[in-house]
C-alpha positions as CSV (number, residue, x, y, z in Angstrom):
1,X,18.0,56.0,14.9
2,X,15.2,54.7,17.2
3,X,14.6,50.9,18.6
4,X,11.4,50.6,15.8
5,X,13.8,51.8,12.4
6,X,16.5,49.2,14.1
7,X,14.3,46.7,14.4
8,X,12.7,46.8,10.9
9,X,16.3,47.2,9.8
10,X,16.9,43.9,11.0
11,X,14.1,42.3,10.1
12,X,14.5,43.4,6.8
13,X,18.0,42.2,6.9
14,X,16.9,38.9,8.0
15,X,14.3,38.4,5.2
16,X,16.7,40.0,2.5
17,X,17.3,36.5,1.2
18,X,13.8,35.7,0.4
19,X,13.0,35.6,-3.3
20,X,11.4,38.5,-5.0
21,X,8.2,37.8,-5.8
22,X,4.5,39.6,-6.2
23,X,2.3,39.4,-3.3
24,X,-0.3,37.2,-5.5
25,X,2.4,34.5,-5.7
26,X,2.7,34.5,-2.0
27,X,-1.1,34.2,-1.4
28,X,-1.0,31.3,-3.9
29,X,1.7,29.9,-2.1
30,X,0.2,29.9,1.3
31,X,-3.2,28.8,0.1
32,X,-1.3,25.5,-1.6
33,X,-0.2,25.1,2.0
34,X,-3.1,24.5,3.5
35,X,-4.2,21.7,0.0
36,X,-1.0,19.9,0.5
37,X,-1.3,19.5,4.5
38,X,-4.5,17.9,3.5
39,X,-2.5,15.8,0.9
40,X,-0.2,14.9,3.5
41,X,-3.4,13.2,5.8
42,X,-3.0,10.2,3.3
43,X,-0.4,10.5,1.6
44,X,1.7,8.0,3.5
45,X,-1.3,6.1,4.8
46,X,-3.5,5.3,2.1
47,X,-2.1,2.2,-0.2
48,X,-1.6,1.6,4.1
49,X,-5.4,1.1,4.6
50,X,-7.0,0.1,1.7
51,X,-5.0,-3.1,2.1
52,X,-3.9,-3.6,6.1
53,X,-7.7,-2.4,6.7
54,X,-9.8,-2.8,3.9
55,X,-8.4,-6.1,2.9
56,X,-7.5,-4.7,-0.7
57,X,-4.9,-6.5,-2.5
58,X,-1.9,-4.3,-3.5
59,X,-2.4,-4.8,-7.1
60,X,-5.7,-3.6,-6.6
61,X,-5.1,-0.6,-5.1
62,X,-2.1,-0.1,-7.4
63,X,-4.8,-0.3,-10.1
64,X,-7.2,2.4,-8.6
65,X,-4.6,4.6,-8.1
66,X,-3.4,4.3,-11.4
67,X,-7.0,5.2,-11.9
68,X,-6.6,8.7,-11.2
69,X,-3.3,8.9,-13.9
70,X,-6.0,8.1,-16.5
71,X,-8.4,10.4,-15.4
72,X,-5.5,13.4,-15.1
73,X,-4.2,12.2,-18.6
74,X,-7.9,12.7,-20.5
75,X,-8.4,15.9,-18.0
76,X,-4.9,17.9,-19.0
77,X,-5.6,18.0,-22.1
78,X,-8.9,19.9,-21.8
79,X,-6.8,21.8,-18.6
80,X,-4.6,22.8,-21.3
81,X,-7.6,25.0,-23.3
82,X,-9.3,25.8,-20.5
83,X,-6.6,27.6,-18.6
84,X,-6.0,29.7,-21.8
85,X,-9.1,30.6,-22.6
86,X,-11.6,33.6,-21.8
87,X,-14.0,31.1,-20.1
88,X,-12.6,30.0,-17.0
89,X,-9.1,31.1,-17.5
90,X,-6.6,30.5,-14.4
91,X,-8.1,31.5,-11.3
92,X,-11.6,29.6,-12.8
93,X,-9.6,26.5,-13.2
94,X,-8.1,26.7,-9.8
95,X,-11.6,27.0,-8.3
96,X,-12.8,24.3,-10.2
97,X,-9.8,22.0,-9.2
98,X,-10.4,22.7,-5.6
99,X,-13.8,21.6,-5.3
100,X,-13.6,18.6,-8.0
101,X,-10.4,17.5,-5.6
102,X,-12.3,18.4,-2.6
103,X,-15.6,16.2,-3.8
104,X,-12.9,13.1,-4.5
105,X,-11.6,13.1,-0.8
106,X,-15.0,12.4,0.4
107,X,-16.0,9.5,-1.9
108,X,-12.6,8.1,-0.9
109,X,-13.9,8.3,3.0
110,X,-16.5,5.8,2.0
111,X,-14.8,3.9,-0.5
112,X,-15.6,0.5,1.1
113,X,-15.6,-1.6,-2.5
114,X,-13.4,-1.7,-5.3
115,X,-15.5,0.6,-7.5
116,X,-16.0,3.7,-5.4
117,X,-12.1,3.4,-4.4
118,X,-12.0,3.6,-8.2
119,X,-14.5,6.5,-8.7
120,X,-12.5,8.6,-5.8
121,X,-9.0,8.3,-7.5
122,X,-10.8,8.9,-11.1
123,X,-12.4,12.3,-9.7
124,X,-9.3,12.9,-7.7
125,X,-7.0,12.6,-10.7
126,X,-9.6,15.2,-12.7
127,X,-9.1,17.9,-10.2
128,X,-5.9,17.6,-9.7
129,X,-5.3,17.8,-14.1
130,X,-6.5,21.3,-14.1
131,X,-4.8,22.3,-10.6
132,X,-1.2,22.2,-11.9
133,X,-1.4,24.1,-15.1
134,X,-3.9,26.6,-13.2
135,X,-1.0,27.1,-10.5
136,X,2.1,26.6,-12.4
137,X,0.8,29.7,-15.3
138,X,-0.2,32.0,-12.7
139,X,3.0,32.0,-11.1
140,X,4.6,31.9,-14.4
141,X,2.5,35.0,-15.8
142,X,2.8,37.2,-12.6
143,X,7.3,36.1,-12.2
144,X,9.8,37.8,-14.1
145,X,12.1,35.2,-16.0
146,X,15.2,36.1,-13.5
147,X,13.2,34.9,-11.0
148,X,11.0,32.7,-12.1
149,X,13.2,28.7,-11.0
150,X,12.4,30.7,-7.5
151,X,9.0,31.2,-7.8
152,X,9.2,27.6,-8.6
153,X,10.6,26.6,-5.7
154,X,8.7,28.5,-3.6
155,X,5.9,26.4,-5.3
156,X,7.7,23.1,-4.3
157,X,7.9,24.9,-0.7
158,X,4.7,25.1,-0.2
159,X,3.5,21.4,-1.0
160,X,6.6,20.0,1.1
161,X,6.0,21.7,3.7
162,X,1.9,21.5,3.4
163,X,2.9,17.5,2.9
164,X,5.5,17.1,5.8
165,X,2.6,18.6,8.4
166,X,0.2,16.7,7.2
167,X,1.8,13.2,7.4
168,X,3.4,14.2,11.3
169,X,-0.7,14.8,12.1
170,X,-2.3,12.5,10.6
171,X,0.8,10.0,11.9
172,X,-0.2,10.9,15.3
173,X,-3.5,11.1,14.8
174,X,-3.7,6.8,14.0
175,X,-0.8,6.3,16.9
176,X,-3.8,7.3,18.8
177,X,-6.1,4.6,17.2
178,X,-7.6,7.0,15.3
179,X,-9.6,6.8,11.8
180,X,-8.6,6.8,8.7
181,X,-11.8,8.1,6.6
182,X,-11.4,11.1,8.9
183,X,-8.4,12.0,6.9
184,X,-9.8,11.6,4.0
185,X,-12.5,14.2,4.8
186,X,-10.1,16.5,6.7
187,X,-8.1,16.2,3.1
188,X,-11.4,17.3,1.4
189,X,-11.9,20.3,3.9
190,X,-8.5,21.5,2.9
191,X,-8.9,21.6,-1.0
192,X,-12.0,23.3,-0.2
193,X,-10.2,26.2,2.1
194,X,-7.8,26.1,-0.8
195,X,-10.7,27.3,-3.3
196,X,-11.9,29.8,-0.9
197,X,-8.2,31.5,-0.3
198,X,-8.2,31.9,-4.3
199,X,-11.6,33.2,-4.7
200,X,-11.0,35.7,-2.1
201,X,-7.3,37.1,-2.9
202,X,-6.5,35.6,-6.5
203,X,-7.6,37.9,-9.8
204,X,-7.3,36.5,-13.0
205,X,-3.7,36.3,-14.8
206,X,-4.3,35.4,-18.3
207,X,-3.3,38.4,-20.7
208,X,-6.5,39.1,-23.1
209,X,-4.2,40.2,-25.3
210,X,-2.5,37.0,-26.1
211,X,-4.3,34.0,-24.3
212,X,-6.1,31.6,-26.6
213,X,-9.2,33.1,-28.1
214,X,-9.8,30.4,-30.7
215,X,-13.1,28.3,-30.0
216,X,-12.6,25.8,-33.3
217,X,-11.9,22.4,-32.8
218,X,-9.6,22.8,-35.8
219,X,-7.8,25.8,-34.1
220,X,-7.4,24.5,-30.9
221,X,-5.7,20.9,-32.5
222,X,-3.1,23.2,-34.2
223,X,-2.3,24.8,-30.9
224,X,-1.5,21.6,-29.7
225,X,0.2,20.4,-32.8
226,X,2.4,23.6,-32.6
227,X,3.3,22.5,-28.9
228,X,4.3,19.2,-29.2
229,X,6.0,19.5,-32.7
230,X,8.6,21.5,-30.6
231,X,11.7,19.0,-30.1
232,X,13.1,20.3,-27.6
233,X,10.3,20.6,-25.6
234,X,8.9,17.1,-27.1
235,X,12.7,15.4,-25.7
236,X,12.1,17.0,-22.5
237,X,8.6,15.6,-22.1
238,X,9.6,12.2,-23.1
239,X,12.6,12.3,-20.1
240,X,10.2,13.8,-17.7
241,X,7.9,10.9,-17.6
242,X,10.7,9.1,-16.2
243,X,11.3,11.8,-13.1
244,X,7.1,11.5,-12.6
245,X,6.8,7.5,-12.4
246,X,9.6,7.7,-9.8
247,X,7.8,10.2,-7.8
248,X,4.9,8.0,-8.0
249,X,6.5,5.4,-6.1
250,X,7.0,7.6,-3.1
251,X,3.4,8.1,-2.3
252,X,1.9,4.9,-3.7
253,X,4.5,1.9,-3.2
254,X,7.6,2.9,-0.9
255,X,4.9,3.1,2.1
256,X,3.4,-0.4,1.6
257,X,6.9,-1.6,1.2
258,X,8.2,-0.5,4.3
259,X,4.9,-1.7,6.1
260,X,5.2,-5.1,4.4
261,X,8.6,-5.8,3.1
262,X,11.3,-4.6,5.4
263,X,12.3,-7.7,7.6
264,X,14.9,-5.6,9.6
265,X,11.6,-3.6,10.3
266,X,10.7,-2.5,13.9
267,X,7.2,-4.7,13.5
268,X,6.7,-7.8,12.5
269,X,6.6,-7.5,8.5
270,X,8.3,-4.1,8.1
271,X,8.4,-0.6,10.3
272,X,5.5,0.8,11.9
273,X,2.6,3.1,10.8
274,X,4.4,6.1,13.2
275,X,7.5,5.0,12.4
276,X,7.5,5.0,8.2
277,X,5.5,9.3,9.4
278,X,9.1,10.0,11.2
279,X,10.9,8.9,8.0
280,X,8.4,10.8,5.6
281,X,8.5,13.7,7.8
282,X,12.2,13.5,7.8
283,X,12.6,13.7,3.7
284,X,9.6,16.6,3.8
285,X,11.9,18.6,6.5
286,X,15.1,18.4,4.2
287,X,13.4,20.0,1.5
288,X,11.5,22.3,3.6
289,X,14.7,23.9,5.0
290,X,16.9,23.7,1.8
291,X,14.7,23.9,-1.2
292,X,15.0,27.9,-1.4
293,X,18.4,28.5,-0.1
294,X,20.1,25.4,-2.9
295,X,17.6,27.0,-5.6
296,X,19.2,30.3,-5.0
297,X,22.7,28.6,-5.0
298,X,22.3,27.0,-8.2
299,X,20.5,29.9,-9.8
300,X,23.5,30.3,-12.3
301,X,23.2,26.5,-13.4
302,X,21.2,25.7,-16.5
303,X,18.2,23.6,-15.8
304,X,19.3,20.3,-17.9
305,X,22.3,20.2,-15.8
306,X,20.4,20.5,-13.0
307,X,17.8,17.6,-13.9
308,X,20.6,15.6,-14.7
309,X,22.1,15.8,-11.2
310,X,18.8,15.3,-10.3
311,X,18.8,11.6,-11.8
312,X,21.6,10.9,-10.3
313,X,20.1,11.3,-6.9
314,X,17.1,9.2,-7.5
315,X,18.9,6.5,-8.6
316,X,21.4,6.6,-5.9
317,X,18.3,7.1,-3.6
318,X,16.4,3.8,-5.1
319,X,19.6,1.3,-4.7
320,X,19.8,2.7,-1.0
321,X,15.6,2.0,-0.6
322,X,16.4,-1.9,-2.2
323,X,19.1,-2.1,0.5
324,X,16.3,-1.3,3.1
325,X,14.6,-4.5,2.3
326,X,17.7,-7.3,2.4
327,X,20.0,-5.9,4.9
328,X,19.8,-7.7,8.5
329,X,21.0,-5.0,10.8
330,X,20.9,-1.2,9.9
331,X,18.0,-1.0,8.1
332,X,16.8,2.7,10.1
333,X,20.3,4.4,9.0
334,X,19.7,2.9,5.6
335,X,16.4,4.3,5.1
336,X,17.2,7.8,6.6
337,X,20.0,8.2,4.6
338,X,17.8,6.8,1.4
339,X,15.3,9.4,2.1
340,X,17.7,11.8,2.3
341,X,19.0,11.6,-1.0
342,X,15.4,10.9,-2.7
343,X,14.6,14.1,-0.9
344,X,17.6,16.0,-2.7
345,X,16.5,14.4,-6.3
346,X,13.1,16.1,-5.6
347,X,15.0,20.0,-4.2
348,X,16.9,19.8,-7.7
349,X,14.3,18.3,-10.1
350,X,10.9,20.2,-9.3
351,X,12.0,23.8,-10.0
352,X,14.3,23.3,-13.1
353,X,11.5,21.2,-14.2
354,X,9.1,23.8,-14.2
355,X,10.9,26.7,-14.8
356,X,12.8,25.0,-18.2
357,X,8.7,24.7,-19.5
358,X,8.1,28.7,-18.3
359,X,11.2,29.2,-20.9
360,X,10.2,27.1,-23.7
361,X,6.9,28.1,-23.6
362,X,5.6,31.1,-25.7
363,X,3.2,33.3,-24.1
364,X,0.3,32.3,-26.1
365,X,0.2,29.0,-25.2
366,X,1.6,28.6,-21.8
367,X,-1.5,27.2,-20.7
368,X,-1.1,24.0,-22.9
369,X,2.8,23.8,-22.2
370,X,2.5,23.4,-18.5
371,X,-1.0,21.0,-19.4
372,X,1.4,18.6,-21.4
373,X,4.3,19.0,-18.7
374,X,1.5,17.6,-16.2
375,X,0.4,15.5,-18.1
376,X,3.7,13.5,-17.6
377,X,2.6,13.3,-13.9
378,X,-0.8,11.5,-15.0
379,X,1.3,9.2,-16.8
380,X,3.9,8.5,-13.9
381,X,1.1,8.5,-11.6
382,X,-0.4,5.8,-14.1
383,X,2.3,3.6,-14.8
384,X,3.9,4.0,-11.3
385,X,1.4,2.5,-8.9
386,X,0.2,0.2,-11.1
387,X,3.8,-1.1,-11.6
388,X,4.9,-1.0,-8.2
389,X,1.8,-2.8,-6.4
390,X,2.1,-5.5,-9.2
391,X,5.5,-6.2,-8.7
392,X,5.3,-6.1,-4.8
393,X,2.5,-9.1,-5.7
394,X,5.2,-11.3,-7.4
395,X,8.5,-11.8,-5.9
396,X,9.4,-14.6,-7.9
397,X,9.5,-12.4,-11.0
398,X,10.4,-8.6,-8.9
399,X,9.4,-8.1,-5.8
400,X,11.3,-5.9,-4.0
401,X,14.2,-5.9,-7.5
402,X,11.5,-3.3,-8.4
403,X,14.2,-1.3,-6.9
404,X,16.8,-1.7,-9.2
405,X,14.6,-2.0,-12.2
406,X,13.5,1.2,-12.0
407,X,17.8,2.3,-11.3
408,X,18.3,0.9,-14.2
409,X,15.5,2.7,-16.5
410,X,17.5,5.7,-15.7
411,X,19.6,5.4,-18.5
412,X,17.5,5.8,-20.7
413,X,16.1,9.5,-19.7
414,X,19.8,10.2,-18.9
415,X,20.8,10.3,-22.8
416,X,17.5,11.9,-23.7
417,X,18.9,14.7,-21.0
418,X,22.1,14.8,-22.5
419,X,20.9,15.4,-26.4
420,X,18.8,18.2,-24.8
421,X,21.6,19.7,-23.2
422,X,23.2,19.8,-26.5
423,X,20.9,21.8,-28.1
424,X,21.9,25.9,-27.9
425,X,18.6,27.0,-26.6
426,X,18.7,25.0,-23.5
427,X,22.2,24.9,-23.3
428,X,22.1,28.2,-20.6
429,X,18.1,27.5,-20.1
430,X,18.9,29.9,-16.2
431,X,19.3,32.4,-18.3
432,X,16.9,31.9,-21.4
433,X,14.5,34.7,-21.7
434,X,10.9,33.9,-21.8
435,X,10.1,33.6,-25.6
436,X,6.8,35.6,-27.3
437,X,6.9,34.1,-30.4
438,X,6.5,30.2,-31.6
439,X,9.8,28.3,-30.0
């Protein structure tokens, strides 16, 4: 055997523990990675300026942000046709997404007053309510259902990682006084590369055969009907709203809150701009390095179980993040080891997530399944902000309690997991084949 057939030998050996997936998903996946380092510019940093810089209050920018929920909520469910039908389909969609997105970053560069920081998350909320069904049904249609939570997580790879590079740049970038609009258009230049890497190497998915051909009003209400009159489907919507409004807290009010509200802090209200990118970078590196290999380990759990360990983590992770904000000494170990569990909750909820909708969902419409499933992220991404910069505004009544409040909301999506976990055609959901026919 010569040194080139023992040296793809053990490359191949090396790589043997990759997931095995079509080359389109791969290219989908690398292309996302370029969109979410642009996401990762301001994802710790914006609530961060619009109120340190612009003089914004945080219920204000709680508000706008919320914006952008409302603006994903009305788009999903016209994301939900339109990734389905003949017209643009998913590779249309996803084109559409990037430059809509794209567009969004640059009013947000400018956004000087109240409405044009309004206007930015309203368009950035549209682009982003067709990008996830787009993404989410083209790996779905091009995966076979044994590998499909995989395909998910590769999915979840790609934005962590995309999102931990991001936030280490632009963190360096402002620790060397420089400015934050420019992030905002280097975020816009990224969806915009995005859209190019999908109209170059991206064909469209949807089968002819059995996407949604109706154009009637009438038909395309049934459809939905047919969707959400599914219970198990409609239970696992209602606990996923939960998982989505905690998610929105990481991006919208955990950064202000360690900028602000952290007297143990290494500033003088709270940790440092450079300091809260280490701890962000930190919880993107955990789930960079261990999001395939645990997805693989747990392959032969169902995905209830899954989500329900899942919630387990996040409210664990929360009372550690409340601890940040009254301890006296400690507050760094605190924090690290806070991020480190939130960043667990994420590894075992984003996959299951997605891949228990790819089971439910028949073939037919798979486009409006995944629209509704993200439509629970316009609704987090609603309620979160907006409920997080409010009660960072009033201590006498929250403050930073928000912490525990939202511990204590677990409970409720924790039985609504456990009812779906009784029903038998979740009850071994790694398993489930992909169903053709109405659920």
């Amino acid at each position: 055997m010569g040194q080139r057939e023992s040296l793809l030998i053990a490359i191949g050996q090396r790589l043997d523990w990759l997931p095995e997936l079509r080359r389109e998903v791969w290219i989908l996946a690398a292309g996302q990675l370029l969109l979410f380092i642009g996401q990762g510019f301001t994802l710790v940093y914006a609530s961060i300026y619009f109120v340190n810089q612009l003089g914004f209050s945080p219920t204000q920018v709680g508000l706008a942000q919320a914006s952008s929920g409302l603006a994903g909520t009305l788009g999903r469910f016209w994301a939900g046709n339109a990734v389905d039908s003949t017209g643009l389909g998913r590779r249309g969609s996803l084109l559409l997404a990037a430059a809509i997105a794209g567009l969004a970053s640059f009013v947000l560069a400018g956004a000087q007053t109240f409405p044009l920081l309004v206007a930015g998350n309203l368009l950035l909320g549209l682009g982003i309510s067709l990008y996830w069904p787009a993404t989410l049904s083209v790996t779905t249609d091009l995966t076979p259902p044994e590998h499909l939570t995989e395909a998910m997580a590769l999915t979840r790879l790609a934005d962590n990682l995309g999102l931990g590079l991001g936030a280490l740049l632009a963190g360096q970038y402002l620790a060397r006084s420089g400015s934050y609009p420019l992030l905002f258009i280097f975020k816009g230049v990224a969806y915009w590369l995005f859209g190019l890497v999908v109209f170059a190497t991206i064909a469209e998915t949807r089968p002819d055969e059995l996407g949604l051909v109706a154009t009637g009003l009438g038909e395309r209400l049934r459809a939905w009907g047919q969707a959400l009159s599914d219970r198990r489907f409609g239970a696992y919507l209602l606990a996923n709203i939960f998982f989505t409004t905690y998610a929105a807290q990481i991006s919208s009010t955990l950064p202000l809150y360690l900028a602000n509200y952290v007297p143990a802090g290494n500033g003088d209200q709270g940790f440092s701009e450079a300091f809260i990118s280490y701890l962000f970078v930190w919880h993107a590196l955990l789930k960079i390095l261990l999001q395939l290999p645990v997805t693989r380990w747990l392959r032969a759990v169902s995905h209830v179980n899954l989500l329900l360990l899942s919630l387990l983590m996040w409210t664990l992770g929360f009372g550690l993040v409340w601890l940040v904000g009254i301890v006296s000494t400690g507050a760094l170990m605190v924090a690290v080891a806070g991020f480190a569990v939130i960043a667990a909750a994420e590894i075992l909820y984003g996959p299951s997530a997605s891949a228990l909708v790819g089971d439910l969902a028949p073939v037919t419409r798979r486009g409006i399944y995944f629209a509704l499933e993200s439509e629970c992220w316009s609704i987090g991404f609603l309620v979160g902000p907006a409920l997080g910069g409010w009660g960072l505004d009033h201590p006498a009544i929250l403050g930073t309690n928000l912490w525990l409040a939202l511990v204590s909301s677990a409970a409720i999506a924790f039985m609504i997991l456990i009812w779906l976990r009784m029903q038998p055609e979740v009850s071994q959901g790694a398993a489930m084949p992909l169903s053709s026919e109405n659920p």
